[in-house]
C-alpha positions as a printed Julia matrix, in Angstrom:
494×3 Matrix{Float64}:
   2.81  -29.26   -7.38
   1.11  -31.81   -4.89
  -2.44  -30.45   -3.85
  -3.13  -27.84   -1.58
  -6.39  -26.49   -1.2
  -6.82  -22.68   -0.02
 -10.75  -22.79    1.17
  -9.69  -25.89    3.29
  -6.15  -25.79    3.88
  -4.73  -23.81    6.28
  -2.56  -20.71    4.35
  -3.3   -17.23    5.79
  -1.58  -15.52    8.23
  -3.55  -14.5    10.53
  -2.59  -12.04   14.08
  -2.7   -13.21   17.43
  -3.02  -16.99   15.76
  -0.38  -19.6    16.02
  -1.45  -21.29   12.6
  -2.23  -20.28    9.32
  -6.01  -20.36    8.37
  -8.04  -21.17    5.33
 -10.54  -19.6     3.46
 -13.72  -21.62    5.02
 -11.97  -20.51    8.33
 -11.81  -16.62    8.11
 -15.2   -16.62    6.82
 -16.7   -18.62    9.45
 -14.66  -17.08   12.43
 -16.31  -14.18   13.24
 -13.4   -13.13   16.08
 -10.48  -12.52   13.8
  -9.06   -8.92   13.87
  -6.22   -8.58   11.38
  -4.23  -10.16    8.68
  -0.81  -11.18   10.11
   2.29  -10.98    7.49
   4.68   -8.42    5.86
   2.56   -4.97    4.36
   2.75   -6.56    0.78
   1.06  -10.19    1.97
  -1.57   -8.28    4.02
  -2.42   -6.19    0.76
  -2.55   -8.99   -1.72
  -4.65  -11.51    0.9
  -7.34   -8.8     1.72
  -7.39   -8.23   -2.16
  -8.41  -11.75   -2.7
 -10.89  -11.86    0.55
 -12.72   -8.61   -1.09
 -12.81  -10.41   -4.71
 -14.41  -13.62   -3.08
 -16.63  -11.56   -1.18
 -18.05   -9.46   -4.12
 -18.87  -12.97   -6.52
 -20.72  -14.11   -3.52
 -22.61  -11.01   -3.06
 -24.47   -9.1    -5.29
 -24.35   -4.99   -4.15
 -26.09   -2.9    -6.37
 -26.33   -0.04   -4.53
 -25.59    1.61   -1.38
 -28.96    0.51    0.59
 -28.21   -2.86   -0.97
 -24.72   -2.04    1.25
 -26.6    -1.12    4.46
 -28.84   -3.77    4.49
 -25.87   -6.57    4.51
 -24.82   -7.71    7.64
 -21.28   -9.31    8.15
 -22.8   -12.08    9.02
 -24.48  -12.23    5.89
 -21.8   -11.25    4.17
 -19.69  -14.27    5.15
 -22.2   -16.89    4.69
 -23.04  -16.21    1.36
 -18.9   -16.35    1.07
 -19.03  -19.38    2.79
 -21.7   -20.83    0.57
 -20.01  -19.72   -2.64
 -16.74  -21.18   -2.11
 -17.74  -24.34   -0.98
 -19.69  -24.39   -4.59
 -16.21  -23.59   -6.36
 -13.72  -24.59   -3.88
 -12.06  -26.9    -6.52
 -11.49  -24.13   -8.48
  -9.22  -22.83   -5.53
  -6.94  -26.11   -5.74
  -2.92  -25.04   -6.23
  -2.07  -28.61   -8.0
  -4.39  -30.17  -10.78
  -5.48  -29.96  -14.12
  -6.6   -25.88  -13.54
  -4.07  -25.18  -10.73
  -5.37  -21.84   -9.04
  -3.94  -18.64  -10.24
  -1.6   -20.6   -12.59
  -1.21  -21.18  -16.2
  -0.5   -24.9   -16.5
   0.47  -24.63  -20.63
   3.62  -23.03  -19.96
   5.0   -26.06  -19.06
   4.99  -27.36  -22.78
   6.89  -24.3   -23.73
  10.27  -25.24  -22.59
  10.95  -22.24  -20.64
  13.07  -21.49  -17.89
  12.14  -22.59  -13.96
  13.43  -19.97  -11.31
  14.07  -20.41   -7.77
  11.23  -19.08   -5.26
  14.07  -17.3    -3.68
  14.29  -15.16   -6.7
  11.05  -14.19   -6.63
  11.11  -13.26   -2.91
  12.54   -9.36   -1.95
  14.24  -10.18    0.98
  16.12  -13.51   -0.15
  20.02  -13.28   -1.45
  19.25  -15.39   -5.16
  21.82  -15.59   -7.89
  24.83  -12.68   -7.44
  22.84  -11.08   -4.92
  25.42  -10.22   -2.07
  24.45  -13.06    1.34
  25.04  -10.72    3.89
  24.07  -13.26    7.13
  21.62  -16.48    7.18
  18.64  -14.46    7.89
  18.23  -13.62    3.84
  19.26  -17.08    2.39
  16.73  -19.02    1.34
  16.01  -22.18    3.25
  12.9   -23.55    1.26
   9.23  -22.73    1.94
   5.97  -24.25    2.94
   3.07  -25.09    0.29
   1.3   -22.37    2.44
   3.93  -19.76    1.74
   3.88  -20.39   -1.68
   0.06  -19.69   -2.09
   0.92  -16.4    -0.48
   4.02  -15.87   -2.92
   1.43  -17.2    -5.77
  -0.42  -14.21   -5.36
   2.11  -11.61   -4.87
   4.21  -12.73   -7.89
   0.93  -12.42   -9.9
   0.42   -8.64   -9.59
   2.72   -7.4    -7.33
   6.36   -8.52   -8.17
   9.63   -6.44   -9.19
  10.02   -5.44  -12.89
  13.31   -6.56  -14.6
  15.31   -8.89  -16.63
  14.07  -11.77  -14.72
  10.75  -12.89  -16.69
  11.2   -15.11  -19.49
  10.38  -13.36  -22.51
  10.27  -16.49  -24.95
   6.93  -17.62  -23.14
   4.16  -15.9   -25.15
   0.27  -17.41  -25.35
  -1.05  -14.95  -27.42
   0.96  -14.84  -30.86
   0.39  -11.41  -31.68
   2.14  -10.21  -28.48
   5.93   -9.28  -28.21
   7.24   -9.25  -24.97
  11.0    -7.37  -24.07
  13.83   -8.39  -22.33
  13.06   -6.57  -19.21
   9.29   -6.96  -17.84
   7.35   -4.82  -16.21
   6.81   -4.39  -11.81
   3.37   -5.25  -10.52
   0.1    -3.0   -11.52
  -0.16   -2.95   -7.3
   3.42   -1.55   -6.92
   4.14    0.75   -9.32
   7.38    2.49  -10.03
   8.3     3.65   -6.54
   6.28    1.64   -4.4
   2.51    2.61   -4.18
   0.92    3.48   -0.68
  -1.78    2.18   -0.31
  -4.98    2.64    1.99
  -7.95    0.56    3.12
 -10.44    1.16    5.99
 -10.37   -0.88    8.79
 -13.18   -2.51   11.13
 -13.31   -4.09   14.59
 -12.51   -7.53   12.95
 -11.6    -8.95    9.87
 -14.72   -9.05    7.94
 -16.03   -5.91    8.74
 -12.84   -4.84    7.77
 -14.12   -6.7     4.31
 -17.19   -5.05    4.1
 -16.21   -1.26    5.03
 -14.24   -1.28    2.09
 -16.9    -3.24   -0.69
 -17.95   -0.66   -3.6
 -21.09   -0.85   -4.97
 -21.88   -1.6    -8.85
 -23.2     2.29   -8.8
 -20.19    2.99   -7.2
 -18.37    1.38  -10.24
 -20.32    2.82  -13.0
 -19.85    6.19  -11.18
 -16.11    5.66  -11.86
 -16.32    5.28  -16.02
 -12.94    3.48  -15.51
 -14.11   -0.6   -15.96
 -16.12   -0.65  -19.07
 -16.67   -4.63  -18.14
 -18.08   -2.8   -15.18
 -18.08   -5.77  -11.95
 -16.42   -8.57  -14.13
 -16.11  -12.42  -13.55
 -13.46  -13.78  -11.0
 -10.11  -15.02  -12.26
 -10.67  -18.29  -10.92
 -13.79  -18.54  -12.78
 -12.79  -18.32  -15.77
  -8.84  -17.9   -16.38
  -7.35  -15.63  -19.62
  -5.81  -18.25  -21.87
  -3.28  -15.51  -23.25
  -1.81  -12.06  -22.79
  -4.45  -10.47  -24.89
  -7.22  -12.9   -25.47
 -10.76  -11.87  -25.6
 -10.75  -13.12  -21.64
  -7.72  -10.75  -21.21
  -8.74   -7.99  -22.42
 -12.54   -8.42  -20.82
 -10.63   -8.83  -16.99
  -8.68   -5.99  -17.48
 -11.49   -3.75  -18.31
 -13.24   -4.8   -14.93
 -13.33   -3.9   -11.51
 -12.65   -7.21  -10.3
  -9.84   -7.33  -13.12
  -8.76   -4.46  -11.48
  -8.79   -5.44   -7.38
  -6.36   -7.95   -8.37
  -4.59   -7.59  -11.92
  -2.8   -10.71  -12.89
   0.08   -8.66  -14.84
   2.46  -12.07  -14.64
   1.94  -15.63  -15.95
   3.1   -18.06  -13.37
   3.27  -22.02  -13.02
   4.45  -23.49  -10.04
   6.92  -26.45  -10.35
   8.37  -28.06   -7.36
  10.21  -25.78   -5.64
  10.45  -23.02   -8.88
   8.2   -21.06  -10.32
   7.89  -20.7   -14.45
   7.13  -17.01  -14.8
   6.53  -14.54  -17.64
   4.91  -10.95  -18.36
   1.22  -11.06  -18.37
  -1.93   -8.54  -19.02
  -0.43   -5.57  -19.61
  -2.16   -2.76  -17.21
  -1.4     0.84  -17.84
   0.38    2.83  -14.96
  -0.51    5.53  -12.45
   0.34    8.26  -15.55
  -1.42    6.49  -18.27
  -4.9     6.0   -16.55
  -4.95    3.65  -13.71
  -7.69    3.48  -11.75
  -6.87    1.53   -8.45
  -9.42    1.42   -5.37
  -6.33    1.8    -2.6
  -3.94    4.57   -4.63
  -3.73    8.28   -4.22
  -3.45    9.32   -7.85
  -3.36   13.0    -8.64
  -2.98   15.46  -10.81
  -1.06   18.51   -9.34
  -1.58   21.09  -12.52
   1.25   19.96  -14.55
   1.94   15.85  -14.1
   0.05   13.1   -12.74
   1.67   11.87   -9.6
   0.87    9.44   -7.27
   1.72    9.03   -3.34
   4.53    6.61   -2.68
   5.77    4.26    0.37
   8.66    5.81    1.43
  11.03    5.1     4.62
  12.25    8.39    4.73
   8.27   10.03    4.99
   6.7     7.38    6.53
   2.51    7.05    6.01
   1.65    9.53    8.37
   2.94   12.47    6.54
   0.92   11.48    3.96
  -2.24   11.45    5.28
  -3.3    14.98    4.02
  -3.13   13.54    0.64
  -4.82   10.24    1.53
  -7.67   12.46    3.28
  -8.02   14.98    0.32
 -11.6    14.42   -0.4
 -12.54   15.26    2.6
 -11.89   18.97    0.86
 -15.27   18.27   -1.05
 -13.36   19.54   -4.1
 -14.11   16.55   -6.47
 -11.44   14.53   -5.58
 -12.35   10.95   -4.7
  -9.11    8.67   -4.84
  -8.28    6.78   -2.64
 -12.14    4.83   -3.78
 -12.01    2.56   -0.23
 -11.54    5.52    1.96
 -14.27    8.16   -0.08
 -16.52    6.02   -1.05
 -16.42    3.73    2.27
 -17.07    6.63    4.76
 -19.6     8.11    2.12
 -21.9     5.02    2.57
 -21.22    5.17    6.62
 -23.07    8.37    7.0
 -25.95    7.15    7.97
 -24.72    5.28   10.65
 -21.63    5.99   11.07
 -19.41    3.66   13.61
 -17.25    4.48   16.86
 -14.73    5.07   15.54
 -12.65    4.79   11.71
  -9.41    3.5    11.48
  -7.44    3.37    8.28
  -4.57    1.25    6.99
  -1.81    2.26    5.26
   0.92    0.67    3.98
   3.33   -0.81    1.22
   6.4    -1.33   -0.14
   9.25    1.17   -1.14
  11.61    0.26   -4.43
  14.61    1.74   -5.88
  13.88    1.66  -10.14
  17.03    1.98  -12.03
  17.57    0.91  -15.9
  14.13   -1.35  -15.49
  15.42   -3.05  -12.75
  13.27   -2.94   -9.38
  14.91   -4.07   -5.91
  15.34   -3.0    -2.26
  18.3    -1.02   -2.09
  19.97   -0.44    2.03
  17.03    2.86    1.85
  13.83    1.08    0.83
  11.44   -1.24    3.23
   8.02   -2.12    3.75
   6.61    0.74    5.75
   2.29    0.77    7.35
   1.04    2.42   10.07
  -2.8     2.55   11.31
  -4.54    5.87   12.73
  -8.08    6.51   14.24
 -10.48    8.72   13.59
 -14.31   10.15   15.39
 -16.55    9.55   11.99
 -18.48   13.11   13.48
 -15.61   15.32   12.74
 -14.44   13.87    9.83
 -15.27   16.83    7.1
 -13.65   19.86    5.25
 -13.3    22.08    8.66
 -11.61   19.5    10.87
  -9.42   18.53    7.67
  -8.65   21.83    6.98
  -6.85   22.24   10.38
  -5.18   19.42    9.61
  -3.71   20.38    6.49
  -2.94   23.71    8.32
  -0.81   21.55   10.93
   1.39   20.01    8.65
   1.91   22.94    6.76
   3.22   24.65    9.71
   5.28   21.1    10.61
   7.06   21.15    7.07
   7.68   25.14    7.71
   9.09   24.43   10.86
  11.02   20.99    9.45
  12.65   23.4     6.56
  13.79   26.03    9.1
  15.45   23.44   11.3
  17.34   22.25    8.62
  18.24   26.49    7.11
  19.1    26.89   10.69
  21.29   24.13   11.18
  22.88   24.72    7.82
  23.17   28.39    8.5
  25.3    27.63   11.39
  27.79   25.15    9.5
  28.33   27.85    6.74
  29.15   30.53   10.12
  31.85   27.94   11.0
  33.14   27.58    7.58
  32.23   23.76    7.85
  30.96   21.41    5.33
  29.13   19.38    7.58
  25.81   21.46    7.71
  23.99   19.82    4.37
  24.68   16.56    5.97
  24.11   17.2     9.92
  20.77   19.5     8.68
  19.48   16.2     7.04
  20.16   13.95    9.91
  18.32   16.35   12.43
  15.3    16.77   10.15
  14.88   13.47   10.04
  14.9    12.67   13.62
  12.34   15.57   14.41
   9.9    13.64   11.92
  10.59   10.44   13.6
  10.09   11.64   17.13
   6.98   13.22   16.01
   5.82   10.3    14.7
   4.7     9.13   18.19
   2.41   12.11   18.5
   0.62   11.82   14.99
  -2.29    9.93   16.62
  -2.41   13.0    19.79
  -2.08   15.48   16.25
  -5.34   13.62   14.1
  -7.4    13.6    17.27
  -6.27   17.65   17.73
  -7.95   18.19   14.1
 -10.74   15.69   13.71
 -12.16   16.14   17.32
 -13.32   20.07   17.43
 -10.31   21.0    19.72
  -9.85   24.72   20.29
  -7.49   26.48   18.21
  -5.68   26.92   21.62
  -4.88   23.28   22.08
  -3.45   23.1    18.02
  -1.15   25.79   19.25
  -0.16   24.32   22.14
   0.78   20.79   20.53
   2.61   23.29   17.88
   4.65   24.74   20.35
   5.27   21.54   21.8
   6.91   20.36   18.7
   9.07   23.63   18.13
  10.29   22.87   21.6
  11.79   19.02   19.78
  12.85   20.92   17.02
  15.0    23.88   18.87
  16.44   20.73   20.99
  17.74   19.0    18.27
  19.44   22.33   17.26
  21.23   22.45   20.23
  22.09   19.2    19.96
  23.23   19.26   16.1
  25.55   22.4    17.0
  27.97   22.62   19.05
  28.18   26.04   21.38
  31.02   25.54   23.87
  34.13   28.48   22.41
  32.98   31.69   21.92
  32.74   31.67   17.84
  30.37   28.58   18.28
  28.73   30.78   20.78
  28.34   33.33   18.47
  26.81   31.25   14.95
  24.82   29.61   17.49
  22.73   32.36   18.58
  22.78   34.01   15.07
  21.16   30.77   13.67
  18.83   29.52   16.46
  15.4    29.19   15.38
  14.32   30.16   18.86
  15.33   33.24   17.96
  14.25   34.08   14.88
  10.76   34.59   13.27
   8.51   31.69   12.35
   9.49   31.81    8.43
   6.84   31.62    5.49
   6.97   29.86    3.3
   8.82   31.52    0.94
  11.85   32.56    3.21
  12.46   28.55    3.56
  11.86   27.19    0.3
């Protein structure tokens, strides 16, 4: 591949910008607010921006964290990668992020269409122009370089014959990227005024990282410093063991090659059940299995905020590490306001194969918070909320149900599903008004209030789902409203 240079070239996406910027440029622009891009590019870029950040800055602790500005935050950036800034070359003798000895091995180039989610590639079905590929820009491709490297589908489509380290055997059907898991990880980050506070809200500490006991190499050595020269070389085994290993996993091999990509299975990192320790996941253990919080389209992030906000229960939890640890070291001086980010990718897995199936998309959404409430009360009554919204979101559907099985119809399981999720998508637009309810010290009177207010969308869509015109429909109607009817526990709905 010709030369393309990421800390002078322009490559990242950036919002509100016409043209892509480069490394040099983020970190000396001071006004940039967001990433620009899909949920999946935003995810992998800030990955990289925190890695940069933490070789050019030493934080050993959390006053060490207080005491750095942004602004000197981004010129020691600036300073480092101007020292290594050939190391962050795509073409060359040590192309960035690329392992330039699997070209001697004779394997097999694929497409860049094949490695992108939304492109029809091979048998895929084209079902208009919009997902045919048409080629891509060098710039792209950095931005595909890193997302194939650690957050690509599993599947038959790695080639298995290209193996560095002898001792490793590799199977017909690789693994899906450490960052996306089986599902589709949600993931979470806090978010500043501008880019690079953005950067530094969500910095750990090396005390934060011994405090973990999950990276043994404890900070680690960049990838571009020093690349792995196989699966499970010393190098390997030392980045996967580190934190930086860790913020971004390289869990493929790639080589770029004109307008393909060479691309096989790479350092193996264990999964959210076998002990992965991720800075953005929710991983939990709910008494019997370790789970972890997925993107889903049918849930989106919102409704999974009590689970992203769990350590605000003070019970020991601590996951998601950005979030906990991040508003931990704001105490002292807290800002404004806190925002979070969430967002990802949901994936249909089925015989090792990962894809977007007609249900699954990238879903992210972005809620504020007042840093004085945030604590176990106001979360609490939070918790509480949504308790009382899934109560109220299983009723709707036993209502609407109930009244299908009155008419002798089979339509209830089916118009009880498409009613329930409508009520969660209309109260989507109310799930800032609901976090500012909680984390604000609002009277239990208002909670109530906003409550009621969303009983009144739910016994709407009732009316709506069933018909009550002849005197039988009458009749189920009224027997099944919930307006009518009790608020049910728990129990009565499950």
């Amino acid at each position: 591949m010709k030369t393309l240079n990421l800390c002078r070239d322009p490559w990242i996406p950036v919002a509100g910008e016409s043209e892509r910027k480069s490394l040099l440029q983020i970190f000396t622009n001071r006004t940039y607010r967001r990433l620009s891009g899909n949920p999946v590019d935003k995810i992998v870029i800030l990955r990289l921006l925190l890695s940069i950040v933490h070789a050019a800055n030493r934080i050993p602790d959390t006053a060490m964290w207080r005491a750095l500005t942004v602004e000197q935050m981004a010129e020691n950036s600036v300073r480092y990668l101007e020292q290594h800034q050939e190391q962050f070359d795509l073409g060359g003798t040590h192309p960035f992020l690329q392992f330039p000895q699997l070209a001697a091995m004779g394997g097999k180039t694929a497409s860049l269409g094949a490695m992108m989610v939304n492109i029809a590639d091979g048998n895929k079905v084209v079902l208009s122009g919009w997902n045919q590929y048409r080629g891509i820009s060098d710039a792209e491709k950095a931005v595909l370089l890193l997302r194939s490297a650690c957050y690509a589908c599993g599947g038959k489509k790695y080639d298995k014959t290209l193996i560095l380290s002898s001792e490793v055997e590799k199977t017909p059907s690789g693994p899906g990227g450490t960052l996306l898991g089986f599902l589709g990880f949600l993931h979470a980050f806090l978010l500043g005024d501008t880019l690079l506070a953005t950067l530094r809200f969500n910095l750990l500490t090396e005390q934060d990282i011994q405090s973990l006991h999950a990276y043994p190499a404890g900070m680690g050595t960049p990838f571009w410093e020093k690349m792995p020269q196989g699966e499970n070389d010393d190098r390997a085994r030392e980045y996967r063991q580190s934190y930086l290993g860790e913020l971004f996993p390289i869990d493929k091999f790639l080589l770029l090659q004109g307008d393909g990509m060479l691309r096989t299975v790479g350092i193996r990192y264990p999964g959210h059940k076998d002990g992965l320790m991720d800075p953005s996941l929710t991983i939990f253990n709910d008494g019997k299995n370790i789970k972890a919080v997925w993107s889903r389209t049918d849930e989106h992030p919102w409704r999974e905020l009590t689970s992203l906000l769990a350590f605000l229960r003070m019970d020991g939890t601590r996951q998601p590490f950005f979030l906990s640890m991040g508003l931990e070291k704001m105490r002292m001086s807290p800002p404004e306001h806190i925002s979070i980010w969430t967002g990802g990718m949901a994936v249909k897995s089925n015989s090792g194969e990962q894809y977007l199936s007609g249900m699954n998309d990238y879903v992210e959404s972005e809620f504020s918070f007042d840093p004085a409430y945030l604590g176990t009360q106001p979360y609490a009554r939070f918790a509480r909320m949504m308790q009382n919204l899934e109560l109220q979101a299983k009723q709707l559907y036993a209502c609407i149900k109930g009244y299908y099985a009155k008419m002798n119809s089979d339509a209830g399981a089916d118009n009880a599903a498409q009613a329930v999720s409508r009520w969660w998508e209309l109260l989507e637009t109310r799930a800032q008004k609901m976090l500012n309810l909680a984390f604000s010290g609002a009277e239990e009177d208002e909670l109530s209030q906003e409550e009621a207010h969303c009983f009144g969308i739910l016994c709407r869509l009732y009316d709506e789902s069933c018909p009550h015109e002849t005197p039988r429909q009458m009749t189920a109607y009224v027997e099944s409203n919930p307006a009518f009817q009790n608020k049910p526990s728990k129990k009565e709905v499950q």
